[in-house]
C-alpha positions in Angstrom: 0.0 0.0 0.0 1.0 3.5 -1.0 -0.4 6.4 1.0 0.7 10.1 0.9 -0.7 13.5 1.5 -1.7 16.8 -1.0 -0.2 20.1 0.0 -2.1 22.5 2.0 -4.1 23.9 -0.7 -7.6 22.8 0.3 -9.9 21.3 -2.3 -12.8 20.9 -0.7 -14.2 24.2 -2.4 -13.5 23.3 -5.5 -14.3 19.3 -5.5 -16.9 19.4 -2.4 -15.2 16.4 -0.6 -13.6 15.7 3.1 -12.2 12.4 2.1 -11.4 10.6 -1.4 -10.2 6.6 -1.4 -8.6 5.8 -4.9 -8.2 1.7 -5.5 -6.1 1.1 -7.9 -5.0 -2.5 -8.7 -3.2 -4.7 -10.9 -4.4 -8.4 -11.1 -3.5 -10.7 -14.0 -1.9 -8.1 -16.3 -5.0 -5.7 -15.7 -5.6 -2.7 -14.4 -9.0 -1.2 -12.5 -8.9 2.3 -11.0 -12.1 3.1 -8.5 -12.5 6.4 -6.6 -14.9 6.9 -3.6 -15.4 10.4 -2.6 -17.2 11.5 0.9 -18.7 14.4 2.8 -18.5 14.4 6.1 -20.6 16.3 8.9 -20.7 16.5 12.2 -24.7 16.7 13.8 -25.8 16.6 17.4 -28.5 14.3 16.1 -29.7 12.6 12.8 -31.0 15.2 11.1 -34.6 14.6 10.0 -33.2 16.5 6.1 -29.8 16.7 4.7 -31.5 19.7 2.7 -31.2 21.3 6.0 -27.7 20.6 6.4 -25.3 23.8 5.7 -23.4 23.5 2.4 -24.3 19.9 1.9 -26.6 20.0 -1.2 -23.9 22.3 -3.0 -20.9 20.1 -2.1 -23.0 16.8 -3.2 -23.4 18.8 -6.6 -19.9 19.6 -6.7 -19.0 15.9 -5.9 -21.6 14.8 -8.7 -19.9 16.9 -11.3 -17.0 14.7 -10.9 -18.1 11.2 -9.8 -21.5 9.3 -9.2 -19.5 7.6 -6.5 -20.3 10.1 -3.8 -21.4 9.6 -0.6 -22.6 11.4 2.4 -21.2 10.9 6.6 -23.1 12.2 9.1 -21.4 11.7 13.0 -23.5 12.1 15.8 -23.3 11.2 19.4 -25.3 7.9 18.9 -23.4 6.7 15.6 -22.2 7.7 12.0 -24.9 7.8 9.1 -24.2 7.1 5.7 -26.5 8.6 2.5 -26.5 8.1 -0.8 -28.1 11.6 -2.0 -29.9 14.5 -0.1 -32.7 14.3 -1.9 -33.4 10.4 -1.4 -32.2 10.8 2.4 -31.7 7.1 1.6 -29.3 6.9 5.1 -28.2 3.7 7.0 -26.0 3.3 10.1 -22.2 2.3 10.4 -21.4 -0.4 12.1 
């Protein structure tokens, strides 16, 4: 595994993540590159609409723009919260 760090330039204004995972791997002479990007918020609570959320709807779009592999993290007190969209609120718990 290869792991290393961007300069301090922050490009979460212009890309609308917090974190980005890049796989790439070579197996049997071929190669597959996947990218998961994420937004992360911190809540007191589950929030009952991630329209509500500050910023989040424009950072998904941004996100969007880029990659349909985009996902939302919401930490709270009682767990973290994964979503798929704002608009579907389609959100599940971490284990």
């Amino acid at each position: 595994m290869r792991a290393w760090t961007y300069d301090r330039n922050p490009k979460e204004k212009l890309l609308g993540l917090d974190l980005g995972i890049i796989f790439d791997v070579v197996y049997l002479g071929k190669r597959l590159i996947k990218a998961i990007w994420y937004q992360a918020k911190i809540a007191e609570e589950e929030p009952i609409s991630l329209n509500t959320v500050p910023d989040l709807s424009e950072q998904v779009v941004r996100m969007r723009h880029h990659t349909k592999e985009s996902y939302i993290l919401i930490y709270t007190k009682e767990g973290v919260f994964t979503a798929s969209d704002v608009s579907g609120y389609k959100i599940s718990a971490v284990e």
